[in-house]
C-alpha positions in Angstrom: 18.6 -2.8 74.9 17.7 -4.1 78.6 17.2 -7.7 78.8 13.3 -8.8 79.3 13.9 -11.1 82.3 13.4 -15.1 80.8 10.1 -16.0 81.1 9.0 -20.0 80.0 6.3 -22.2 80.5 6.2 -25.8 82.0 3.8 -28.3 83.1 3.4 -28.4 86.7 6.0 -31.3 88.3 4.4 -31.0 91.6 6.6 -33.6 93.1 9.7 -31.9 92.7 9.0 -28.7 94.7 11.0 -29.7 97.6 13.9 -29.9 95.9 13.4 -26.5 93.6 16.0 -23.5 94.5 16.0 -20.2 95.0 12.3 -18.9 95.0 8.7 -20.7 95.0 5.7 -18.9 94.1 2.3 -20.1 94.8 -1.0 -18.2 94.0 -3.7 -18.2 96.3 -7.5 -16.9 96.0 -8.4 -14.4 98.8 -10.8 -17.2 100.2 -7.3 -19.5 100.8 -8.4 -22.6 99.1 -5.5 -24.6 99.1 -4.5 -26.0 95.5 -3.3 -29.3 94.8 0.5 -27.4 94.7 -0.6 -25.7 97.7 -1.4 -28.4 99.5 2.2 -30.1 98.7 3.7 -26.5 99.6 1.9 -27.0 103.0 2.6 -30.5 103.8 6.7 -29.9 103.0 6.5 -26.8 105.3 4.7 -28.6 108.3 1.4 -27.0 108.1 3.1 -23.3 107.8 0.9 -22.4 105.1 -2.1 -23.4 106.3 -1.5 -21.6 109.5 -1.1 -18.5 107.2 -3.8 -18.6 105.5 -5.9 -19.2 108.5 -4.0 -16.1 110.0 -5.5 -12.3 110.4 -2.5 -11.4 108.6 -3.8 -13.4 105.2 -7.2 -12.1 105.6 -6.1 -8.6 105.5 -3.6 -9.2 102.4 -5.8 -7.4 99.3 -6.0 -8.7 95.8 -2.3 -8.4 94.1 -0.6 -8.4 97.5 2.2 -11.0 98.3 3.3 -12.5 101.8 6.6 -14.5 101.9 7.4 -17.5 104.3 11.8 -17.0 104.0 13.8 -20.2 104.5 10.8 -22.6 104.8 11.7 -25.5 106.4 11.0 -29.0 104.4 12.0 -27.1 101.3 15.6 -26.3 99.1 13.7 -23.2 98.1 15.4 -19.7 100.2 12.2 -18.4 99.7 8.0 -19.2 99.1 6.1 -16.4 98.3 2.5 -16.2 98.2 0.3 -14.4 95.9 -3.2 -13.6 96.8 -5.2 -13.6 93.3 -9.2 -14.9 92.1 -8.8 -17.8 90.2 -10.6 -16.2 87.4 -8.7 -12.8 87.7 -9.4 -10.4 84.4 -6.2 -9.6 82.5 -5.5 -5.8 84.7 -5.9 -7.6 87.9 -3.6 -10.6 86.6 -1.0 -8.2 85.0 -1.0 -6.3 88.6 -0.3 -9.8 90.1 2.7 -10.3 88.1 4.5 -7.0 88.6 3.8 -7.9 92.7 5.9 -11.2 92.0 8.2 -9.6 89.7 9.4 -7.3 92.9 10.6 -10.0 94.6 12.8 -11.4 91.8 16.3 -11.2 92.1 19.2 -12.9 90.9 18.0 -16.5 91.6 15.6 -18.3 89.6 11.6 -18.2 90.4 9.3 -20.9 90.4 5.2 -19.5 89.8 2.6 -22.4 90.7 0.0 -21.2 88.9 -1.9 -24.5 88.2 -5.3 -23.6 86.4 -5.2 -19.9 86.7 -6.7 -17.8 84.2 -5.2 -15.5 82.3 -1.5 -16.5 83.0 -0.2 -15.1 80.2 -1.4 -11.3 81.4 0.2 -12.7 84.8 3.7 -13.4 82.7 3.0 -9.9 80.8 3.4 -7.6 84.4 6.0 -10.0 85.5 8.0 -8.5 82.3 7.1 -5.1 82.6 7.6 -4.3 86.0 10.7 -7.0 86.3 12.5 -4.1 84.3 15.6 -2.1 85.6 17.6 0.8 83.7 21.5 -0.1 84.9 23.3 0.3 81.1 25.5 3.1 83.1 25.9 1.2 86.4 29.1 -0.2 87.0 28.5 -3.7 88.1 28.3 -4.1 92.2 26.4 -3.6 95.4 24.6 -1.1 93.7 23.6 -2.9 90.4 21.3 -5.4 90.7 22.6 -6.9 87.5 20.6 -9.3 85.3 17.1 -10.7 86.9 17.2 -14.7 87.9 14.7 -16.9 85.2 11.4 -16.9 85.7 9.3 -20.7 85.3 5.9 -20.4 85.6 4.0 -23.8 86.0 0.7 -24.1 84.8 -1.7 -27.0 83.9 -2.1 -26.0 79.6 1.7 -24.4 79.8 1.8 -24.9 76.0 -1.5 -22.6 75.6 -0.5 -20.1 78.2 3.1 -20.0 76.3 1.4 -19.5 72.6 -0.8 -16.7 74.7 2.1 -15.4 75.8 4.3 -14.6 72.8 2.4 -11.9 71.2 2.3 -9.7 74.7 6.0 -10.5 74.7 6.2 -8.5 71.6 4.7 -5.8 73.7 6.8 -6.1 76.4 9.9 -5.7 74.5 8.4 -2.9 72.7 7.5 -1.1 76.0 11.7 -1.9 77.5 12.8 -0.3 74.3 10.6 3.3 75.3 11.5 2.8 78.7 15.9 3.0 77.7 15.4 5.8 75.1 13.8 7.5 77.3 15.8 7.2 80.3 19.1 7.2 78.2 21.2 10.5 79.2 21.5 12.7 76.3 25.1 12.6 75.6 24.2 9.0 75.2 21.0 9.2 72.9 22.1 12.0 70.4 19.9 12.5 66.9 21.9 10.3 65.4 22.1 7.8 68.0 18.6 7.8 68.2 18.3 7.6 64.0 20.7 4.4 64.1 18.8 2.8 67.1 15.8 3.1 65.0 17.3 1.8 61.7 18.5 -1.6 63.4 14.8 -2.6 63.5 14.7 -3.4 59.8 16.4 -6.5 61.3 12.6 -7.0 62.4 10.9 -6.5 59.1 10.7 -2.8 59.2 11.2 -0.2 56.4 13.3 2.5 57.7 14.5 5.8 56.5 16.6 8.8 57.2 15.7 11.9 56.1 18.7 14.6 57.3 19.3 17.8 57.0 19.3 18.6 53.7 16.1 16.8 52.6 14.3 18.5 55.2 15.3 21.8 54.0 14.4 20.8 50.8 10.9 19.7 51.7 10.5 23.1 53.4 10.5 21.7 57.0 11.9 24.8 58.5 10.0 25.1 61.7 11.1 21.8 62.6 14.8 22.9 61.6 14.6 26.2 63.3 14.8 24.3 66.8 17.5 22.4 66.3 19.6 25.0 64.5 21.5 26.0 67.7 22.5 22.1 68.1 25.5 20.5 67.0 23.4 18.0 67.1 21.9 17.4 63.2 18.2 17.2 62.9 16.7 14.3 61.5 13.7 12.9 60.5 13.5 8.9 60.8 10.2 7.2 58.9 9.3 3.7 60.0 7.1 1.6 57.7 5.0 -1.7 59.1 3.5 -3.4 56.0 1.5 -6.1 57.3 -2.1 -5.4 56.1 -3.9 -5.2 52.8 -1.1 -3.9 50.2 -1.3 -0.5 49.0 -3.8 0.3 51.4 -3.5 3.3 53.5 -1.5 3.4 56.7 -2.2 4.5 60.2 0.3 7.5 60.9 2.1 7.7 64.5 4.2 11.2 64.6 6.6 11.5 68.1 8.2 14.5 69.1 11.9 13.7 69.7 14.0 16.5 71.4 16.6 14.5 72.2 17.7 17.6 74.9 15.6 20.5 75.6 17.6 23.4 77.2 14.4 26.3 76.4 17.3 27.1 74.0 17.2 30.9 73.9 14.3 31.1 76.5 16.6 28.9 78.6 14.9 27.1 81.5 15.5 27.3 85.0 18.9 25.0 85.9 16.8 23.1 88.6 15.0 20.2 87.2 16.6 20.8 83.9 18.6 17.3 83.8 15.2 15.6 83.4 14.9 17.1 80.3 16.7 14.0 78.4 12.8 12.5 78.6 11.6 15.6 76.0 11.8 12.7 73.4 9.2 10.5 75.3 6.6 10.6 71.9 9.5 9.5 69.3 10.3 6.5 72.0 6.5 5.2 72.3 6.4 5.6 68.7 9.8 3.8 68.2 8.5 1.2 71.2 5.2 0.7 69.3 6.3 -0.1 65.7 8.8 -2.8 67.5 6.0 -4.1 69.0 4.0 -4.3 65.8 6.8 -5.9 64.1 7.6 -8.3 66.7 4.0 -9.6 66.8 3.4 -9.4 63.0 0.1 -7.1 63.5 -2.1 -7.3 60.0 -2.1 -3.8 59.7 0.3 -0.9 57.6 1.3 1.6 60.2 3.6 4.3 59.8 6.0 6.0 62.4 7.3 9.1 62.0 9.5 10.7 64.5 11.2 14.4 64.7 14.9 14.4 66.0 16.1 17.8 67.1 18.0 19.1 70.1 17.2 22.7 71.5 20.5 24.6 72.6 21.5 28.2 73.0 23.9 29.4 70.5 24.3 32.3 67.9 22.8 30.4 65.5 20.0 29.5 67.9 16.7 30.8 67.1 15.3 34.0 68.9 12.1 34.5 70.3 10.5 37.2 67.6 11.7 35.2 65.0 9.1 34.4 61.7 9.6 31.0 60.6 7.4 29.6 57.9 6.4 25.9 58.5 6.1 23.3 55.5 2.8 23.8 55.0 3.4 27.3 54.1 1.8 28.7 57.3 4.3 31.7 59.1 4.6 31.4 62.9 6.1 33.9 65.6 8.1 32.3 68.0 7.0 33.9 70.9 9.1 31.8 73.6 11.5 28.8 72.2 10.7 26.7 75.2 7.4 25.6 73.2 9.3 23.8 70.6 8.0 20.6 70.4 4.7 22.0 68.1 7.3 23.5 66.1 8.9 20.3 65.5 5.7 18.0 65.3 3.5 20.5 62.6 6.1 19.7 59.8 6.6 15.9 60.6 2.6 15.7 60.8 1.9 17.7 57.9 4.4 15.6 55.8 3.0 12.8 57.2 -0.3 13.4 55.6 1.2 14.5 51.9 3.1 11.6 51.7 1.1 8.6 53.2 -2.9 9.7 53.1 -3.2 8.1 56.2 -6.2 6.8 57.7 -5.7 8.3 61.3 -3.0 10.7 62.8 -1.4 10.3 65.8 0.9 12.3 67.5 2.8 12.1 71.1 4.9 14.5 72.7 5.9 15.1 76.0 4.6 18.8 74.8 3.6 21.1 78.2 3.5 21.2 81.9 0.3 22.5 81.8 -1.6 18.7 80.9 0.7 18.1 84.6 -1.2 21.0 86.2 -4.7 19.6 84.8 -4.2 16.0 85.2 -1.0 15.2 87.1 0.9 11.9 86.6 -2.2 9.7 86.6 -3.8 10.7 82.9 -2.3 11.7 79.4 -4.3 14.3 77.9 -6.3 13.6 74.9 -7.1 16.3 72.1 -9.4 14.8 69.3 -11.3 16.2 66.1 -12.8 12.8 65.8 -15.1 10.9 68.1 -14.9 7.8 66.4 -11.1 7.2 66.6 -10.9 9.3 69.9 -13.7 6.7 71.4 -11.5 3.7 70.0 -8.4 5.1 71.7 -9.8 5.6 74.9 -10.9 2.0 75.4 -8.0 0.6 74.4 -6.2 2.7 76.7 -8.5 1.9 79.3 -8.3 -1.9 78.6 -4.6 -1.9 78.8 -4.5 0.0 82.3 -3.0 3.5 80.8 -4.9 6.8 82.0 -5.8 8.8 79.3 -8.5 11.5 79.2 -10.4 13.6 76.5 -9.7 17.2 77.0 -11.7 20.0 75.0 -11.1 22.3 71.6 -12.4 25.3 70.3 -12.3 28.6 68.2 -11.9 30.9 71.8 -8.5 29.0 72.4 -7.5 28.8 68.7 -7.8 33.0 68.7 -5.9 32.7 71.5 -2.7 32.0 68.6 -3.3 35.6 66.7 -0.2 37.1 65.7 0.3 40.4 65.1 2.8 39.8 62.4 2.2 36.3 61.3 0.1 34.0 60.7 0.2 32.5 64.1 1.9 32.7 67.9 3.2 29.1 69.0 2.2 30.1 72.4 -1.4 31.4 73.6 0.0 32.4 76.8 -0.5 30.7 80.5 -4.1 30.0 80.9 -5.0 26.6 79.1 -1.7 25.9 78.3 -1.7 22.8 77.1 -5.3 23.2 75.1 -3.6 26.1 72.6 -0.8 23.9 72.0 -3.0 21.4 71.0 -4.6 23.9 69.0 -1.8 24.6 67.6 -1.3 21.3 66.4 -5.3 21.2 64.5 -4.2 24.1 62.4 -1.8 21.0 60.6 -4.3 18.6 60.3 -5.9 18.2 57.1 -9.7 18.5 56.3 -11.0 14.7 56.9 -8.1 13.5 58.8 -8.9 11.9 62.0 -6.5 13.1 64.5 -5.5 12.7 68.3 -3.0 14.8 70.4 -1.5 12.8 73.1 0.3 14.8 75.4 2.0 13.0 77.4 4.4 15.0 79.6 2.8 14.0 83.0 2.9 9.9 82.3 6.1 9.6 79.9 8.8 9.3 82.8 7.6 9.7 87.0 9.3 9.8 90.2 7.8 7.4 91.8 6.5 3.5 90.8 3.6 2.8 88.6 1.6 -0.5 88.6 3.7 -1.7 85.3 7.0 0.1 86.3 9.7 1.2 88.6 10.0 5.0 88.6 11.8 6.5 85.7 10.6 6.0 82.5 7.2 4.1 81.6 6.5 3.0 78.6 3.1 4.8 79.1 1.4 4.2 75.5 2.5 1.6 73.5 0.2 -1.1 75.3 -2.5 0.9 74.6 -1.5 2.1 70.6 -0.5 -1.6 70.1 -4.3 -3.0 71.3 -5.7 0.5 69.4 -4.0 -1.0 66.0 -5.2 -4.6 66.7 -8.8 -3.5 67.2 -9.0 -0.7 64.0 -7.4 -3.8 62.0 -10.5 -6.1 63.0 
């Protein structure tokens, strides 16, 4: 797993500063009162940062921006950097402050001067996240930037920030492991890769099983087998229990779709673009990112993760479209086009979710349809709720942790939209509202009195370009916000 770059916490040793290396970091409110590091900072440099905070440059810099004075003389430091940020910043605006600094860390060490700002630990929290870099399959050189320099922040209650700190560290590391899975090639991350990446976190405290093959056969998860059957690849089901509330009580259930590859397989997908298909398993990763998070931290609550390993290739034993394949729950569905497989693969985990655990709350994720991109772009997941209450509680803790999400509708027009002629159901309702009758698609497996949420998360899961937490690539998008969504159901 990629290294979180080393974060500590010290009490400020102000005198020393002129003899710190490699990078200094000192934060700055947008008005430019100098701090009592500041004003060291400026006395070692001559005056040079008081003549840039009294600059039209500085009063143009915006909240979260940086500016950096290189080779300052008076100092041992390559490097001061200066980040413009209210004292009393709230935890998005601190986080955002962090991931500005973290871009300008490299293979030397970094000293932050944070003195008595709030909300440090938020500040140490986007220093982690966006401080991340994917080079597992980089051969060390010009073009690896290798491991990231220690980061020491100094700040006035270090020992407070630091026991602040610890639990969103947990999240951190939870959000680095989505990030590799996702991003991992899928020669790399194969079903069973995946399955034994999954089973190491009982080193953390989590109960893990494997269900293959044959046990899902045997609980009748055919539709879920029918899109990995032209694999090599097995199919597997991996269950991940976190047992840290009430005993016996009744688990929150996350279910991730995890197509480890997704060729169309028989409705093969255009060859341009197809490479990015290694991200189809984005939902098992935030689920698999989520319950380390919740074991790292200890979270008082009984969650269960669920996630659906499958990989859909061509073959003879492939399935066709104008198949019948009759899901676990007993249901029959046409397989109109095999490039909507991740439903197919989802209905059985969620609906054996539900026999099994009587959970308090479904989840599912899945990188499911390019449609939610059409709707909402990169920016928002799309939501799909039967349940106000739980859809309300997701939302503001998705909103709280900086992650776009948005509620989009259900209803009986789209669910006729599935009719089958000679099943039960289609698993496609056609082009218009695409990713609505997949989500409707989903409902017809959720039991009467479950709350449920569909996350589709296609358009947020892996980007092209840089996000406020992350560098392009994979993000991570969702277990900040699931993480803060079980802390606040747990009370």
């Amino acid at each position: 797993m990629t290294s979180l770059t080393q974060i500590r916490f010290e009490e400020p040793q102000i005198d020393a500063l002129a003899t710190v290396t490699g990078r200094v970091a000192v934060i700055l409110p947008p008005e430019g009162t100098l701090s009592p590091a500041a004003r060291r900072l400026n006395r070692l440099t001559r005056g040079a940062l008081l003549r840039l905070v009294e600059s039209e440059r500085f009063s143009k810099l915006k909240t979260g921006q940086t500016v950096t004075l290189a080779w300052p003389a008076g100092m041992a430091a390559e490097a001061l950097d200066i980040l413009v940020l209210p004292r009393r910043a709230d935890a998005l605006t601190a986080r955002k402050g962090g991931a500005a600094l973290a871009k300008l860390t490299g293979a030397k060490p970094m000293l932050v001067m944070a003195g008595g700002q709030a909300r440090t630990e938020h500040l140490a929290l986007g220093l982690a996240l966006r401080a991340y870099d994917f080079t597992a399959h980089k051969t060390p050189g010009d073009d690896a930037e290798g491991d990231k320099g220690a980061v020491t922040i100094a700040h006035n209650k270090a020992e407070a920030v630091a026991e602040a700190f610890a639990p969103l560290l947990a999240v951190a590391e939870g959000v680095h492991m989505t990030r590799d899975l996702v991003n991992e090639p899928a020669n790399v991350l194969t079903t069973s890769e995946f399955a034994n990446r999954l089973k190491d976190m009982e080193a953390l405290g989590l109960e893990v099983e494997v269900l293959e093959e044959d046990k899902l056969a045997e609980l009748g998860m055919r539709t879920l087998l029918s899109v990995g059957q032209g694999s090599d690849s097995p199919s597997k089901v991996v269950v991940m229990h976190w047992n840290g509330g009430e005993k016996d009580a009744a688990p929150l259930a996350l279910v991730g779709k995890g197509v480890v590859f997704d060729t169309g397989g028989i409705s093969l997908k255009p060859a341009a673009g197809m490479e990015d298909m290694t991200m189809d398993m984005g939902g098992a990763g935030v689920v698999a990112g989520t319950m380390r998070a919740l074991a790292l931290r200890k979270a008082k609550a009984n969650v269960v993760g669920l996630v659906g390993l499958v990989e859909n290739m061509p073959s003879g034993r492939a399935t066709r479209p104008g198949d019948v394949v009759k899901s676990m729950k007993g249901d029959t569905v046409e397989i109109i086009n095999t490039d909507a497989e991740g439903r197919l693969v989802l209905c059985d985990v969620m609906w054996y979710a539900q026999e099994r655990f009587k959970p308090t709350g479904l989840i599912d994720l899945a990188t499911l349809t390019g449609a939610i991109i059409i709707g909402l772009g990169h920016e928002n997941a799309g939501v799909f709720s039967n349940d106000d209450t739980l859809c309300n509680a997701f939302l503001k803790a998705a909103a709280a942790e900086g992650e776009g999400a948005w509620r989009m509708p259900l209803g009986k027009a789209y669910d006729d939209m599935l009719k089958s002629r000679i099943a039960d159901m289609k698993n496609v309702g056609g082009r218009p509202a695409g990713s609505i009758t997949a989500a409707q698609f989903l409902a017809r497996f959720v039991q009467e009195g479950t709350p449920w949420i569909h996350l589709d998360i296609a358009g947020v899961a892996s980007v092209t370009s840089e996000t406020a937490w992350a560098p392009k690539g994979a993000t991570g998008w969702g277990v900040m916000a699931l993480n803060r969504l079980v802390d606040d159901l747990a009370g």
